[in-house]
PDB file of N, CA, C and O in Angstrom:
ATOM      1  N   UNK A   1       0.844  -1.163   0.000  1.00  0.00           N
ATOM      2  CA  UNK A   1       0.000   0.000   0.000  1.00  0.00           C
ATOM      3  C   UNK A   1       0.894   1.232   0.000  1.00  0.00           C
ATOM      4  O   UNK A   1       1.981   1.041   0.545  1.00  0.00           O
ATOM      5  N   UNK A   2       0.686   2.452  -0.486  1.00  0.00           N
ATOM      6  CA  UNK A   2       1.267   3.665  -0.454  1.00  0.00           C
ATOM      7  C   UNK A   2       0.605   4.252  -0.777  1.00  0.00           C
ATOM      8  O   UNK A   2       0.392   4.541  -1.955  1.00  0.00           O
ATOM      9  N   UNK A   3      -0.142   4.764   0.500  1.00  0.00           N
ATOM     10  CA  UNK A   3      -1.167   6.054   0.648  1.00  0.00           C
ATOM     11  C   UNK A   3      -0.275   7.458   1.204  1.00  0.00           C
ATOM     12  O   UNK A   3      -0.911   8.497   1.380  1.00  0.00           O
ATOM     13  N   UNK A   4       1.014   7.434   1.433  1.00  0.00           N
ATOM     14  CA  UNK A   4       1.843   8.452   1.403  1.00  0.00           C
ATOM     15  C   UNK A   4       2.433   9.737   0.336  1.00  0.00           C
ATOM     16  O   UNK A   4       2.806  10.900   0.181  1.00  0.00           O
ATOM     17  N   UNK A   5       2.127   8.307  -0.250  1.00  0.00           N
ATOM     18  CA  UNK A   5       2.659   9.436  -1.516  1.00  0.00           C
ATOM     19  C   UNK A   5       1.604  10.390  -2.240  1.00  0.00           C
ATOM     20  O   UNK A   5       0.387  10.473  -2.076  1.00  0.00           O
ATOM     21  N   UNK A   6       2.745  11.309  -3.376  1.00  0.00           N
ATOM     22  CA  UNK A   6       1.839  12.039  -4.219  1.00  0.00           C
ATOM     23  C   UNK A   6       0.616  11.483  -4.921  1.00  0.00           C
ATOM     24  O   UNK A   6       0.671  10.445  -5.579  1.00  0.00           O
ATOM     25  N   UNK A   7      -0.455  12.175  -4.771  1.00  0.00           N
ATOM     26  CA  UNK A   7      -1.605  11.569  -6.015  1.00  0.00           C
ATOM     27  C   UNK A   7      -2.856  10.312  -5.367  1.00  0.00           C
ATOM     28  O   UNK A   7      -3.374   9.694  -4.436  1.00  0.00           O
ATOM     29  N   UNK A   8      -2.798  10.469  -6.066  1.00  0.00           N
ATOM     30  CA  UNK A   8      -3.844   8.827  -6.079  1.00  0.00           C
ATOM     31  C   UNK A   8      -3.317   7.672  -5.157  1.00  0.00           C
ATOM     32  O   UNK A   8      -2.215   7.273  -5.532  1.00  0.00           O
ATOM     33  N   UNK A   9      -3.850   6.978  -3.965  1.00  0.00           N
ATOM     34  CA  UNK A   9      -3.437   6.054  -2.719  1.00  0.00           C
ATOM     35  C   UNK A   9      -3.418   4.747  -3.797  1.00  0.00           C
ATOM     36  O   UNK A   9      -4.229   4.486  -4.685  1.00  0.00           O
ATOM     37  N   UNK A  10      -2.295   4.084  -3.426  1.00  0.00           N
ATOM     38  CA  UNK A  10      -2.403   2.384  -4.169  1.00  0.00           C
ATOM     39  C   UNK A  10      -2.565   1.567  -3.139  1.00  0.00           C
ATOM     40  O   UNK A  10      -1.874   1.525  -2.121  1.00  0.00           O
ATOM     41  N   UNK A  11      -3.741   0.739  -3.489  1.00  0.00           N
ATOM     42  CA  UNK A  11      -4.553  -0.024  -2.421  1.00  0.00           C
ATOM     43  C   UNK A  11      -4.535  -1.272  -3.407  1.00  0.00           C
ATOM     44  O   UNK A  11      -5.178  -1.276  -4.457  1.00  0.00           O
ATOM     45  N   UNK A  12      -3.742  -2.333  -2.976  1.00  0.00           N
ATOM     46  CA  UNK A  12      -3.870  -3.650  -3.879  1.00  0.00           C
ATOM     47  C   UNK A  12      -5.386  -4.239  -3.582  1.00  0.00           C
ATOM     48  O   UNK A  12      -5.652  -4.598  -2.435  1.00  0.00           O
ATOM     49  N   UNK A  13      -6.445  -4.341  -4.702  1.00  0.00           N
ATOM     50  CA  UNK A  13      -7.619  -5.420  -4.480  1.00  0.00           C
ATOM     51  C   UNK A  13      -7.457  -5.991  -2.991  1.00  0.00           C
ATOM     52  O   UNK A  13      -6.334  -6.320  -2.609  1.00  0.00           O
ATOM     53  N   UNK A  14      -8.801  -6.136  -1.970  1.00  0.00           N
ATOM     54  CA  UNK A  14      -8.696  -6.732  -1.371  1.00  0.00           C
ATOM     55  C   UNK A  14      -8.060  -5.977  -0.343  1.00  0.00           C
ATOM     56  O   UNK A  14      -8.717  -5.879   0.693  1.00  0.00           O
ATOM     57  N   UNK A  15      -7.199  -5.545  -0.363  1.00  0.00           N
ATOM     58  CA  UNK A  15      -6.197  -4.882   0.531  1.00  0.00           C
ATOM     59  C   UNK A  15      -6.804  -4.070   2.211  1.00  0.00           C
ATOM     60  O   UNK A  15      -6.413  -4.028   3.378  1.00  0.00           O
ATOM     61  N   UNK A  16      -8.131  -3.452   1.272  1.00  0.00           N
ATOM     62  CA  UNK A  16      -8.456  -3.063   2.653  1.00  0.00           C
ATOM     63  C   UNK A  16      -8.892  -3.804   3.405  1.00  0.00           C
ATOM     64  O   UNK A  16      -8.409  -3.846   4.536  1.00  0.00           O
ATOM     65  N   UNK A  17      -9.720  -4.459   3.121  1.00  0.00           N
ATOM     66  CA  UNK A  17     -10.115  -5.696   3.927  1.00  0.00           C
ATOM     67  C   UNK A  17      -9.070  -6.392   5.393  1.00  0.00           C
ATOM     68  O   UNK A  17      -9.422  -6.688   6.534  1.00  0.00           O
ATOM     69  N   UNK A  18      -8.351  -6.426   5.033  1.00  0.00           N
ATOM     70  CA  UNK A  18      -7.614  -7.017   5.853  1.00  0.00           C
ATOM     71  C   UNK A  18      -7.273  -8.278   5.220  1.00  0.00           C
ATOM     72  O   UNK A  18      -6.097  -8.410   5.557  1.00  0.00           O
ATOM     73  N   UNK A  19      -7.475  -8.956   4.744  1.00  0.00           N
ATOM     74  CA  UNK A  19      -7.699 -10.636   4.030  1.00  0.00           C
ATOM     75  C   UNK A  19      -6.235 -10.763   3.421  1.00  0.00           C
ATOM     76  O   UNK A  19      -5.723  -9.822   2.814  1.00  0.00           O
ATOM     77  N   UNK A  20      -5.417 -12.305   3.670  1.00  0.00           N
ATOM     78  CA  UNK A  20      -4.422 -12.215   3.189  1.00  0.00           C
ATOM     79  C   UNK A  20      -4.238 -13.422   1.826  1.00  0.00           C
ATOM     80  O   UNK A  20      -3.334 -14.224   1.595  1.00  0.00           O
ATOM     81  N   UNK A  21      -5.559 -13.113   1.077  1.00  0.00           N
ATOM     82  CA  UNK A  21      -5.869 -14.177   0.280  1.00  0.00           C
ATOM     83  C   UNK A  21      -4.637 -13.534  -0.938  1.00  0.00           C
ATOM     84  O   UNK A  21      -4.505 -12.348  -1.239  1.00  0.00           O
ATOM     85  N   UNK A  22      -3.896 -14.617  -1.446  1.00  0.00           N
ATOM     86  CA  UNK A  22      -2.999 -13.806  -2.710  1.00  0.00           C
ATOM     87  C   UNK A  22      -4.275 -14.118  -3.883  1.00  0.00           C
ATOM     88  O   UNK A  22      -5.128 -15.000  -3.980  1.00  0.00           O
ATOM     89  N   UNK A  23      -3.858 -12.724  -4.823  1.00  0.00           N
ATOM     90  CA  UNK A  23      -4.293 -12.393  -5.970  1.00  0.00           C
ATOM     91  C   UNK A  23      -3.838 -13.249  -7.293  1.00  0.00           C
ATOM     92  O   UNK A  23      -2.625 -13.449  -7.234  1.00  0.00           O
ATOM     93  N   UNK A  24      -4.270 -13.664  -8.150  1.00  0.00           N
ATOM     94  CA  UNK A  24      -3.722 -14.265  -9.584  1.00  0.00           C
ATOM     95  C   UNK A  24      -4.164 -13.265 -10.444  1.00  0.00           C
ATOM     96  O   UNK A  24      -5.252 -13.412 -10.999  1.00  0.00           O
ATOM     97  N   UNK A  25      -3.287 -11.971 -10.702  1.00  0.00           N
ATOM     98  CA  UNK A  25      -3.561 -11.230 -11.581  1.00  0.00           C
ATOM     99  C   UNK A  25      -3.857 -11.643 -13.375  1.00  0.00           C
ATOM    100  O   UNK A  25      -4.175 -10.787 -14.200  1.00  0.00           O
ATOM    101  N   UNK A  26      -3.706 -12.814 -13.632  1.00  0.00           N
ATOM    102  CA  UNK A  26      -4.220 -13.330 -14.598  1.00  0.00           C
ATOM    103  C   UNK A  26      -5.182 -14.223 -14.996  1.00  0.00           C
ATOM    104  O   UNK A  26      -5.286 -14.799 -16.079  1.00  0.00           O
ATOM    105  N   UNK A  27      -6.009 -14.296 -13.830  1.00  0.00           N
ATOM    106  CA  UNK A  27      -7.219 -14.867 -13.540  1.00  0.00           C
ATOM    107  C   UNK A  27      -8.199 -14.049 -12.796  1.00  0.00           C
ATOM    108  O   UNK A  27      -7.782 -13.046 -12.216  1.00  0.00           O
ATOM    109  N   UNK A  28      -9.761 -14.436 -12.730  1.00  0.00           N
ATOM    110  CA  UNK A  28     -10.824 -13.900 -12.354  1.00  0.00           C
ATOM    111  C   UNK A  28     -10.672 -13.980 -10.881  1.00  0.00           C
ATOM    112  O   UNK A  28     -11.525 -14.796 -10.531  1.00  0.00           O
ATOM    113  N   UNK A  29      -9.947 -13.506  -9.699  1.00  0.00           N
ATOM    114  CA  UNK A  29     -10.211 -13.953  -8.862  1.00  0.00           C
ATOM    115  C   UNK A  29     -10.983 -13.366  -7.502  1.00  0.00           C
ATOM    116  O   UNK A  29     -10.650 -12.224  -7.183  1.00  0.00           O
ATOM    117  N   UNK A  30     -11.974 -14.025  -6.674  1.00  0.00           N
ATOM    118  CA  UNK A  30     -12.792 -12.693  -6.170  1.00  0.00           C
ATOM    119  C   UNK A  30     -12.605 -12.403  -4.865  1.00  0.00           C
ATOM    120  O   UNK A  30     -12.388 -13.331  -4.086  1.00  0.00           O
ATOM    121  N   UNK A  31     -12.645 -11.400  -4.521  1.00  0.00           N
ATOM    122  CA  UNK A  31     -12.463 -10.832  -3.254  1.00  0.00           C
ATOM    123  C   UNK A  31     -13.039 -10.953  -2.288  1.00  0.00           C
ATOM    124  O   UNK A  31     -14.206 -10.712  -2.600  1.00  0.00           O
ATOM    125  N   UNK A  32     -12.969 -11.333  -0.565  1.00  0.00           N
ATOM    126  CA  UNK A  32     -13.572 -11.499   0.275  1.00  0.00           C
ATOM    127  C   UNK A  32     -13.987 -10.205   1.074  1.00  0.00           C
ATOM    128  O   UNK A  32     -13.271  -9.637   1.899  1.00  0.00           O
ATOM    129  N   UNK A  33     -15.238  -9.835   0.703  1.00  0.00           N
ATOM    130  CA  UNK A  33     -15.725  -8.426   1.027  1.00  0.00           C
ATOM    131  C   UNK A  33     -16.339  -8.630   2.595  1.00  0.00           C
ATOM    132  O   UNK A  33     -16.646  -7.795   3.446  1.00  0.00           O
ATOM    133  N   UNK A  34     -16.369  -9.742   2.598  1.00  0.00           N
ATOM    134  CA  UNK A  34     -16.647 -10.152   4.215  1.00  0.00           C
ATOM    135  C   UNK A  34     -15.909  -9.868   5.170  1.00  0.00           C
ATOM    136  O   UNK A  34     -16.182  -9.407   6.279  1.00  0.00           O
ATOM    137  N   UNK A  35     -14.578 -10.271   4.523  1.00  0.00           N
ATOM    138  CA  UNK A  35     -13.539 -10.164   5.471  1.00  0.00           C
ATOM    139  C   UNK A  35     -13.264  -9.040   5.699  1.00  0.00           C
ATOM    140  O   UNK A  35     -12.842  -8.286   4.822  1.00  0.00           O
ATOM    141  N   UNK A  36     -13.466  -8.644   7.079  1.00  0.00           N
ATOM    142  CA  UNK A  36     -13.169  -7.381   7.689  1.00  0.00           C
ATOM    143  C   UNK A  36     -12.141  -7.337   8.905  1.00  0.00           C
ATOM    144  O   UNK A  36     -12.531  -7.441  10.068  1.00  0.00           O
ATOM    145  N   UNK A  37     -10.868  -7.183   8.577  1.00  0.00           N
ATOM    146  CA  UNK A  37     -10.101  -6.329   9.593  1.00  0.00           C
ATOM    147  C   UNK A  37     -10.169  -5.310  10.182  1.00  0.00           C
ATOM    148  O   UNK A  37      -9.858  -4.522   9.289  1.00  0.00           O
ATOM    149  N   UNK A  38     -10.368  -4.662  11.139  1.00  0.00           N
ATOM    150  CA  UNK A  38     -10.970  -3.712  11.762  1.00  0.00           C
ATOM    151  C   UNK A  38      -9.619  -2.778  11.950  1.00  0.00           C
ATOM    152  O   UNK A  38      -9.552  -1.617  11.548  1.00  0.00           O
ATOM    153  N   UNK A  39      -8.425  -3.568  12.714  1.00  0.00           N
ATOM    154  CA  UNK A  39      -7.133  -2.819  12.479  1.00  0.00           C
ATOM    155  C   UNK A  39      -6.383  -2.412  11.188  1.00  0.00           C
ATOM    156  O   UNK A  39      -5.509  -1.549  11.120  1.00  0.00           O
ATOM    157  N   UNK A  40      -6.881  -3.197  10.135  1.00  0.00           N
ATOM    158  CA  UNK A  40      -6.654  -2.591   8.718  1.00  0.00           C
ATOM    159  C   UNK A  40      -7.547  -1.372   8.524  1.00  0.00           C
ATOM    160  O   UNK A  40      -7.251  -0.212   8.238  1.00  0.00           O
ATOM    161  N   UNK A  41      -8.613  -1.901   8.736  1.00  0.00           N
ATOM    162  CA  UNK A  41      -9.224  -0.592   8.531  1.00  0.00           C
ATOM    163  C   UNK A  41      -8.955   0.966   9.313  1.00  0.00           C
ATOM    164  O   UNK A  41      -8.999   2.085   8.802  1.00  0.00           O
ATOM    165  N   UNK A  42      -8.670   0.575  10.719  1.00  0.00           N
ATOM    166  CA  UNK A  42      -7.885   1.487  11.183  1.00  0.00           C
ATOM    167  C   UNK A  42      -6.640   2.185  10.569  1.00  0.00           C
ATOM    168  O   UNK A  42      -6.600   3.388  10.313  1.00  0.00           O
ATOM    169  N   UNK A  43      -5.746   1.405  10.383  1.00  0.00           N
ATOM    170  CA  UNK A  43      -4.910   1.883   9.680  1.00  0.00           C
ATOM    171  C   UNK A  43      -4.903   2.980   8.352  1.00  0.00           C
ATOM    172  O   UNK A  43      -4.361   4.066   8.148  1.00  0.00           O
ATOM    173  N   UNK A  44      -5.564   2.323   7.783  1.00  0.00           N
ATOM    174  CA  UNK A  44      -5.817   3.263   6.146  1.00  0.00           C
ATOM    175  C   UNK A  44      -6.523   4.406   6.859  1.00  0.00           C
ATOM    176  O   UNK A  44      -5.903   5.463   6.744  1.00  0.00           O
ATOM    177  N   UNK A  45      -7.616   4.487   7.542  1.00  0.00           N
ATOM    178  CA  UNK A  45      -8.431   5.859   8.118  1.00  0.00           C
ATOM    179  C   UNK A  45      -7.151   6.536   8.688  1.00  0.00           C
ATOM    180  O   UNK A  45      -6.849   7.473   7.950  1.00  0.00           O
ATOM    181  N   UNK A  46      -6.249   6.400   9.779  1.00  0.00           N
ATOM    182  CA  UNK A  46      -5.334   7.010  10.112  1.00  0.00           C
ATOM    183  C   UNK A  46      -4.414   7.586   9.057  1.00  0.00           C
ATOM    184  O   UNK A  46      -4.039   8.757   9.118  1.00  0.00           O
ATOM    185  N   UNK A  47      -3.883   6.381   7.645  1.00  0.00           N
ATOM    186  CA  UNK A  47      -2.719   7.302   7.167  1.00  0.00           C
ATOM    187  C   UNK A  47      -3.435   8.181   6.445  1.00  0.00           C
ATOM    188  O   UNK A  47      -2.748   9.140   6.092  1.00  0.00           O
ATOM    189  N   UNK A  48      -5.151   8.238   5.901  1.00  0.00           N
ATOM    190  CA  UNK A  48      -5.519   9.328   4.731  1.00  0.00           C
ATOM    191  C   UNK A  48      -6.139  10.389   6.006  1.00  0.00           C
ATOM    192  O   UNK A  48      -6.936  11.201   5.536  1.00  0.00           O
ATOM    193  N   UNK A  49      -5.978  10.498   7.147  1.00  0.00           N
ATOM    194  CA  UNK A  49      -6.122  11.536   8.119  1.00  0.00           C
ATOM    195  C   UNK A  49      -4.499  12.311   8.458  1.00  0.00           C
ATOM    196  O   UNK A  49      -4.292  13.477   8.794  1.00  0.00           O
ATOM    197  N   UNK A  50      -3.709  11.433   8.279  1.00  0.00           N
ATOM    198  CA  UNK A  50      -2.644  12.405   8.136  1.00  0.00           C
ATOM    199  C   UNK A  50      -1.825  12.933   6.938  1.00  0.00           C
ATOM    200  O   UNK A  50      -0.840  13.668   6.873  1.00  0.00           O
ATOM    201  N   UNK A  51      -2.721  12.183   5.837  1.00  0.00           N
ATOM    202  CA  UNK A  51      -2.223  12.608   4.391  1.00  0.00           C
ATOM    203  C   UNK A  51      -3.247  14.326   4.444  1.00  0.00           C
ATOM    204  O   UNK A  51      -3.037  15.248   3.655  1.00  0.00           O
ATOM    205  N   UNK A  52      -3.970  14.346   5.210  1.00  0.00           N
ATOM    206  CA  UNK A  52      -4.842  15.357   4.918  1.00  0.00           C
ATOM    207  C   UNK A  52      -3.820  16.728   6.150  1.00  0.00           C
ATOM    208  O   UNK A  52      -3.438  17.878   5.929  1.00  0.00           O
ATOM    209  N   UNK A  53      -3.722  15.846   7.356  1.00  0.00           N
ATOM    210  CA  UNK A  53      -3.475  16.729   8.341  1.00  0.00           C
ATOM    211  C   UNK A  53      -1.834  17.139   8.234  1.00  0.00           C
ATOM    212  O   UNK A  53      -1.475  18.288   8.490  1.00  0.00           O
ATOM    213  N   UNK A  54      -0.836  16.045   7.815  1.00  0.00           N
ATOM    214  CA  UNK A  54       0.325  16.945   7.735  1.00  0.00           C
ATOM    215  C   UNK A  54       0.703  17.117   6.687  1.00  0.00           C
ATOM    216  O   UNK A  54       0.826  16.104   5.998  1.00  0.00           O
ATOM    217  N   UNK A  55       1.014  18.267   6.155  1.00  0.00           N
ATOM    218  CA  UNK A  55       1.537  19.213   5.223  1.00  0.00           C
ATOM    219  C   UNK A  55       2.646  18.499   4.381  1.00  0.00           C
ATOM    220  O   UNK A  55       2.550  18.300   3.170  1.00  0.00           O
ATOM    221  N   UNK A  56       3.772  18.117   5.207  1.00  0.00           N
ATOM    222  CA  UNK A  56       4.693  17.080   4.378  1.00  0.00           C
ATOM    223  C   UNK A  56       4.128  16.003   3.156  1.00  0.00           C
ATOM    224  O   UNK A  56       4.533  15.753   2.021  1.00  0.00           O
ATOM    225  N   UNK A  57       3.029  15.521   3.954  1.00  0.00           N
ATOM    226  CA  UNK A  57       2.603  13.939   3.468  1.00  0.00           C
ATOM    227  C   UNK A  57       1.376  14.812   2.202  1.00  0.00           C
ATOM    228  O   UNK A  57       1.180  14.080   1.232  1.00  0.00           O
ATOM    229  N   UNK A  58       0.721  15.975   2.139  1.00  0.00           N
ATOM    230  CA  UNK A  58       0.157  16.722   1.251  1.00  0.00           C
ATOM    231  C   UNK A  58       0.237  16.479   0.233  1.00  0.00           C
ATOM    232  O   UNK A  58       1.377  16.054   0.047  1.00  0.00           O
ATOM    233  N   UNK A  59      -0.520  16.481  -0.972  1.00  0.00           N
ATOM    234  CA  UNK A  59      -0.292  16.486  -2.505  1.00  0.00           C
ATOM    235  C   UNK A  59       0.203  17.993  -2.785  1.00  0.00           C
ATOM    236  O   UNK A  59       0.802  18.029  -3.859  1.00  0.00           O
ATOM    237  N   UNK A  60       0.136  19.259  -2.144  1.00  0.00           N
ATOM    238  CA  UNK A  60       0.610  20.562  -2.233  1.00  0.00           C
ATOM    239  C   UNK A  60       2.511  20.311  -1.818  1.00  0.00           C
ATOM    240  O   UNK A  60       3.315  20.999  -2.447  1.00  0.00           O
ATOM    241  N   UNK A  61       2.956  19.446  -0.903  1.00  0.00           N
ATOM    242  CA  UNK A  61       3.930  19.257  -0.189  1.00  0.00           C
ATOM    243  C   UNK A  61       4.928  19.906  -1.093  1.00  0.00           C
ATOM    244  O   UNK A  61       4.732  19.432  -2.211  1.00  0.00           O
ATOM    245  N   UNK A  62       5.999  20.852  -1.132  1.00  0.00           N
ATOM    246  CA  UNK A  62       7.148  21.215  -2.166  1.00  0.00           C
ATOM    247  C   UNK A  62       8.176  19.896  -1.732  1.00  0.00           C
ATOM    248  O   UNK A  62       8.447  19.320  -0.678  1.00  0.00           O
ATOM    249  N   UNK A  63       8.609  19.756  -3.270  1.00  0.00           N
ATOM    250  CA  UNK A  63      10.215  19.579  -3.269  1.00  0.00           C
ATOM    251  C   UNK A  63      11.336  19.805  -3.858  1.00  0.00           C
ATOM    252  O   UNK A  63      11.456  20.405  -4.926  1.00  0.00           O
ATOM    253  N   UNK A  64      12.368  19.259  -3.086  1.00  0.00           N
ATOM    254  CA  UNK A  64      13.610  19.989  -3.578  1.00  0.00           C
ATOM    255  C   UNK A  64      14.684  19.152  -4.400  1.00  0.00           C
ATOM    256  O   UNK A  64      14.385  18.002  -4.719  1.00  0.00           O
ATOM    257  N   UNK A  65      15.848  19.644  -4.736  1.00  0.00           N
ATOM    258  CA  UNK A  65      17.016  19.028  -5.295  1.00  0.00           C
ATOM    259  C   UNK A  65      17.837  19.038  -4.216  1.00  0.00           C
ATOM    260  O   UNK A  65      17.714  20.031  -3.499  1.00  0.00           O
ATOM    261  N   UNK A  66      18.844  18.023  -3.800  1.00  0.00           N
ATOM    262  CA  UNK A  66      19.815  18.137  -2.617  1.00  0.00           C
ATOM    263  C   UNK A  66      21.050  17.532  -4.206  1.00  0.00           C
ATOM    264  O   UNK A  66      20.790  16.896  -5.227  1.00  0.00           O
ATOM    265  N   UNK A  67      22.200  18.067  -3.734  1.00  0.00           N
ATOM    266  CA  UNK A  67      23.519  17.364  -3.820  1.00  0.00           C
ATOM    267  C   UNK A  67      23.865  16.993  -2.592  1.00  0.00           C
ATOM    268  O   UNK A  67      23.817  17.519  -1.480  1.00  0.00           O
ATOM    269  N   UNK A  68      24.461  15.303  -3.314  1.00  0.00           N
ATOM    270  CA  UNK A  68      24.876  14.315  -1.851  1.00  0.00           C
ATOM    271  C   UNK A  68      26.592  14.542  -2.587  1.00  0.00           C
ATOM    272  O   UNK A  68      27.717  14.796  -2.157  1.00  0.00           O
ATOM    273  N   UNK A  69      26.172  14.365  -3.454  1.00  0.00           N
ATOM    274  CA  UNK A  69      28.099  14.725  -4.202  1.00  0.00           C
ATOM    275  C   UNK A  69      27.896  14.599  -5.338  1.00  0.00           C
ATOM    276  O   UNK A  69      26.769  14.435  -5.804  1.00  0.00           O
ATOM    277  N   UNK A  70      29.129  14.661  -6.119  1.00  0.00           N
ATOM    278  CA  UNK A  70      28.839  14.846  -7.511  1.00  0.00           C
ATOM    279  C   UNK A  70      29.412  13.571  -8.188  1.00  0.00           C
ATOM    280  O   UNK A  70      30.238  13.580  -9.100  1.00  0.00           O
ATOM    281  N   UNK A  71      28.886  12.529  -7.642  1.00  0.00           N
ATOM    282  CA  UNK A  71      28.422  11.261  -8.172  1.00  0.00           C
ATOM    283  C   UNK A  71      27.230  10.981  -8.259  1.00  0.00           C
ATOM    284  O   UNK A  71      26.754  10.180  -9.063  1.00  0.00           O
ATOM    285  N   UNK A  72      26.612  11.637  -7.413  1.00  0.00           N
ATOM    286  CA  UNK A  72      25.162  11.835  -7.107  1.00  0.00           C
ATOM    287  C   UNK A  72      24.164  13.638  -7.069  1.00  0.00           C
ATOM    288  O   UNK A  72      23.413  14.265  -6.322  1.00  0.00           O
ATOM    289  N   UNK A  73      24.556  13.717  -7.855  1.00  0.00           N
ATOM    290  CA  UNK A  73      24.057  15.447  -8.033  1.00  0.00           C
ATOM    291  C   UNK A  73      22.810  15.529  -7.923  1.00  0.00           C
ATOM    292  O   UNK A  73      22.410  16.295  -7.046  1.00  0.00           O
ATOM    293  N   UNK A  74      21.812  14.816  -8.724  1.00  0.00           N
ATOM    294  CA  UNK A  74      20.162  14.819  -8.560  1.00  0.00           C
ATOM    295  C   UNK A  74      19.889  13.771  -7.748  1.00  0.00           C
ATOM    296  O   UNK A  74      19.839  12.682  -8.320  1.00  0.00           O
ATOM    297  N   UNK A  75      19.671  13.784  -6.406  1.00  0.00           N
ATOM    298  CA  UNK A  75      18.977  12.898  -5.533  1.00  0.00           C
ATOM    299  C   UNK A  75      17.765  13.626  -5.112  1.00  0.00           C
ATOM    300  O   UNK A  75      18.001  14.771  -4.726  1.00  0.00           O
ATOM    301  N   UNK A  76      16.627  13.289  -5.088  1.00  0.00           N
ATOM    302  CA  UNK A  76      15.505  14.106  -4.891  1.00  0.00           C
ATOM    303  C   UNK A  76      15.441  13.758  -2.943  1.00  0.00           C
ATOM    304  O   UNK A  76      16.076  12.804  -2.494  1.00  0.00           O
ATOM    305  N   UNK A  77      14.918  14.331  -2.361  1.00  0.00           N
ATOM    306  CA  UNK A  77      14.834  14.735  -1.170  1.00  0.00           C
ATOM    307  C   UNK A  77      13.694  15.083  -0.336  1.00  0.00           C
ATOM    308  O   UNK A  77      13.869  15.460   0.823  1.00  0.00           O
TER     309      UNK A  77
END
């Protein structure tokens, strides 16, 4: 999952749920909408409450260019 980042949250099928059924992305396979984790679900409510509440984790968030050296001149930061 990476609801941290910029943009749009990636939530694999299933994912919220809690359920640790694996996926066959090349087959029909269906999801257990039953299955409810309650601490998963906790979780995701918490990180898109602080994607909202801290500024860093923001889709507005700025960033910068750092030099680490000049083997490495564009490392984003």
């Amino acid at each position: 999952m990476a609801r941290t980042l910029y943009g749009m949250p990636l939530i694999y099928n299933g994912q919220e749920t809690g359920g640790n059924q694996a996926l066959d992305y090349f087959a029909d396979t269906k999801i257990n909408w039953t299955a409810n984790d309650d601490k998963m679900l906790g979780t995701l409510r918490t990180l898109t409450a602080l994607k909202h509440a801290v500024p860093a984790l923001g889709d507005n968030s700025a960033m910068g260019w750092v030099t680490l050296s000049p083997a490495n001149a564009n490392v984003q930061a």
